[in-house]
C-alpha positions in Angstrom: 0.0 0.0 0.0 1.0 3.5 -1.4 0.6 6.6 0.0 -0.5 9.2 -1.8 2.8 12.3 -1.8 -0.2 15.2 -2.5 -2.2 13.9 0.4 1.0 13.4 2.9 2.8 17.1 1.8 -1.1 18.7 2.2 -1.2 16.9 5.9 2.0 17.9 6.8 1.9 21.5 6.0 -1.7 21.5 8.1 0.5 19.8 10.9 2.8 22.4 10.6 0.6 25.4 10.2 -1.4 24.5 13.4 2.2 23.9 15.3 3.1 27.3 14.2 0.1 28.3 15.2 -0.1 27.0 18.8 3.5 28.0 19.3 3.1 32.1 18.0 -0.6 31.7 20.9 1.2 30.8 23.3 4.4 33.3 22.8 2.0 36.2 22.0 -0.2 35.5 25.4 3.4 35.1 27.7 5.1 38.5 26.0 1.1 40.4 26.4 0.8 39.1 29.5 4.1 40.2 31.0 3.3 43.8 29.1 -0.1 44.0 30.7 1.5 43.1 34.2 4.0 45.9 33.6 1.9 48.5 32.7 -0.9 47.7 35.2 0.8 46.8 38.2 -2.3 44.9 40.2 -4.4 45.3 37.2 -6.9 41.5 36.1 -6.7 39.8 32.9 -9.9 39.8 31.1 -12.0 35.8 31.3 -10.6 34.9 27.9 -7.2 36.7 28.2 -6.8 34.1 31.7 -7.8 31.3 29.6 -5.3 32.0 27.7 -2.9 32.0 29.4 -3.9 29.0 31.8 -4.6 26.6 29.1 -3.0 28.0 25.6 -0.4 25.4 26.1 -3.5 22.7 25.3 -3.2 24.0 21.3 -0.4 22.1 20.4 -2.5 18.9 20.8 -4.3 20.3 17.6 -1.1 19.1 15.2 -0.8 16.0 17.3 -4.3 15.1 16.7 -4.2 16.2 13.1 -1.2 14.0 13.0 -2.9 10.9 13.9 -6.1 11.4 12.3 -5.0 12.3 8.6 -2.0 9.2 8.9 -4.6 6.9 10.1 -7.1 7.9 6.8 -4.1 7.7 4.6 -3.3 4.3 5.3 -5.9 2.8 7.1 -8.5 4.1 4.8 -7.1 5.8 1.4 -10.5 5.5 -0.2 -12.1 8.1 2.7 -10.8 11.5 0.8 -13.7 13.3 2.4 -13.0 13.2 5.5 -9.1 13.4 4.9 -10.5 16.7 3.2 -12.1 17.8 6.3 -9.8 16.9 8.8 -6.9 19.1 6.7 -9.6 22.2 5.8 -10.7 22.1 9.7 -6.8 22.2 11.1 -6.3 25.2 8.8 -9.6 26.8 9.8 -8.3 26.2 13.5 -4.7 27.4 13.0 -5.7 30.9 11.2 -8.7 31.3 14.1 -6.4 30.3 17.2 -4.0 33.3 15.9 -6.5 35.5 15.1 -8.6 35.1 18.1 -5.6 35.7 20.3 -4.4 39.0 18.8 -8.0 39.8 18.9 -8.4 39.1 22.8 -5.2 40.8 24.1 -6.0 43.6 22.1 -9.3 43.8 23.5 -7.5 43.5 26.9 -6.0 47.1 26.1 -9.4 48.8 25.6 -10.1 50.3 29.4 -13.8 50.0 28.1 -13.9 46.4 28.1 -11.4 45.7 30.6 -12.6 48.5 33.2 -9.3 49.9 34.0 -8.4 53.6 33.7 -7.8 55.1 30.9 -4.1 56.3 30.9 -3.8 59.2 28.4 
């Protein structure tokens, strides 16, 4: 049994998009979180700006698991292409939405609006 280069070289650079991914979350919430701790001394993290933090670690199971999946329908089950198609589109989807979501939330964090501190200007 063969496996397919296309399908392996599409899965692999999914694998290695969500990595990316879960790596630039988790260095963007440790370097925003230490910037927010510096310029509000006492100041609290917003609910999704702790989650972050707490659990953004968890992301890199999302190559792991992509991984596993899409090697399993390669050569358990070549003939399954949709959902090999699925599981590569949804890691992609993930990996763009993880990084966007997390700019998004510690940017929102900055906003004295949402985050009820004072503003500082």
């Amino acid at each position: 049994m063969t496996i397919s280069k296309p399908h392996l070289v599409r899965l692999l650079a999914a694998v290695l998009a969500a990595a990316v991914s879960a790596g630039f979350v988790v260095l963007y919430t440790r370097y925003s979180e230490f910037r927010f701790e510096f310029e509000h001394p006492g100041g609290t993290l917003m609910n999704m700006n702790s989650a972050l933090s707490a659990y953004g670690h968890w992301l890199f199971a999302l190559p792991v698991l992509t991984l596993a999946a899409g090697w399993w329908l390669l050569v358990a089950r070549p003939a399954a292409t949709t959902s090999f198609e699925i599981v590569v589109s949804v890691t992609w989807l993930l990996a763009f939405t993880v990084a966007l979501f997390c700019i998004l939330a510690w940017q929102t964090q900055n906003v004295p609006s949402f985050s009820h501190m004072e503003w500082h200007y």
